[in-house]
C-alpha positions, -999 to 999 in steps of 0.1 A, spaced: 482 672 -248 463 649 -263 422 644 -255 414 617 -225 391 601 -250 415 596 -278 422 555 -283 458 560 -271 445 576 -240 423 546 -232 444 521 -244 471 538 -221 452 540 -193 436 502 -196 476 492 -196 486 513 -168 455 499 -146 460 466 -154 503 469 -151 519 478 -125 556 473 -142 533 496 -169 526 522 -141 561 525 -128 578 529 -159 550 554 -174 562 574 -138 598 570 -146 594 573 -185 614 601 -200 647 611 -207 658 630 -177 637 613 -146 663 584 -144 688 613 -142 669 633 -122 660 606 -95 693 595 -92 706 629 -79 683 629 -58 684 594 -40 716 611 -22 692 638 -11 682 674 -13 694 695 -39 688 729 -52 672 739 -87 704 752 -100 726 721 -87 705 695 -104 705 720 -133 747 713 -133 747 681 -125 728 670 -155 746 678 -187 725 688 -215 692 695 -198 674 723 -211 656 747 -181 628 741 -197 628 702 -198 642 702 -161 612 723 -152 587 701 -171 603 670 -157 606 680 -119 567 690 -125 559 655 -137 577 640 -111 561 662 -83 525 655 -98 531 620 -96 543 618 -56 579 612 -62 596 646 -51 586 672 -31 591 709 -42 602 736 -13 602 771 -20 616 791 6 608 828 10 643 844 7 655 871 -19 664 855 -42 644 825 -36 655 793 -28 637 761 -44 650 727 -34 637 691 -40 639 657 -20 624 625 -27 590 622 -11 583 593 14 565 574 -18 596 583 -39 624 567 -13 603 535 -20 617 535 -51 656 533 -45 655 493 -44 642 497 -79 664 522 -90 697 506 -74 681 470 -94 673 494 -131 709 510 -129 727 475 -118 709 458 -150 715 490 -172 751 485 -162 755 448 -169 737 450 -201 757 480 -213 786 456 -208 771 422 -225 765 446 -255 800 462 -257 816 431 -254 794 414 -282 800 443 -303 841 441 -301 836 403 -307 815 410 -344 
């Protein structure tokens, strides 16, 4: 972690504050929280089904990732007191907010993964 009074530290925060496409995507930044949100627009899911439905995630990245996200407002972490324990997550109010944006990011994503592909096969 780096110190809060480091130049990158200011300069990020003076962008966030001043951004809000720079604060969404510094929420949404990562590998896995694309991945991770999208599960989840459909709705609850267990630790261990996220866990398989992502391929390639590490426990420990999931952990770190869900964390992040859970800081930040977007998903809500319930532990339920059962042996062995039960730990689900949902989108919090805050996070079903973003689905428009998510629905817009994965349309584009789509179309330019297509307009690239295409211009590739014409080269």
């Amino acid at each position: 972690m780096r110190k809060p009074t480091s130049t990158n530290a200011l300069n990020e925060k003076l962008i966030t504050d001043s951004c809000g496409m720079a604060n969404a995507l510094r929420v949404l930044g990562g590998r896995w929280k694309p991945a991770i949100l999208c599960r989840l627009r459909y709705g609850t899911m267990r630790y261990g089904e996220l866990k398989k439905s992502i391929e390639g995630i590490s426990e420990r990245m999931l952990v770190a990732q869900l964390r992040e996200l859970e800081n930040d407002g977007i998903i809500k972490r319930m532990v339920y007191p059962e042996v062995p324990p039960r730990v689900e997550y949902k989108l919090t109010d805050l996070g079903l907010t973003m689905q428009p944006m998510l629905i817009a990011m994965s349309d584009w994503g789509n179309l330019y993964r297509e307009t690239t592909e295409k211009q590739m096969v014409e080269i």
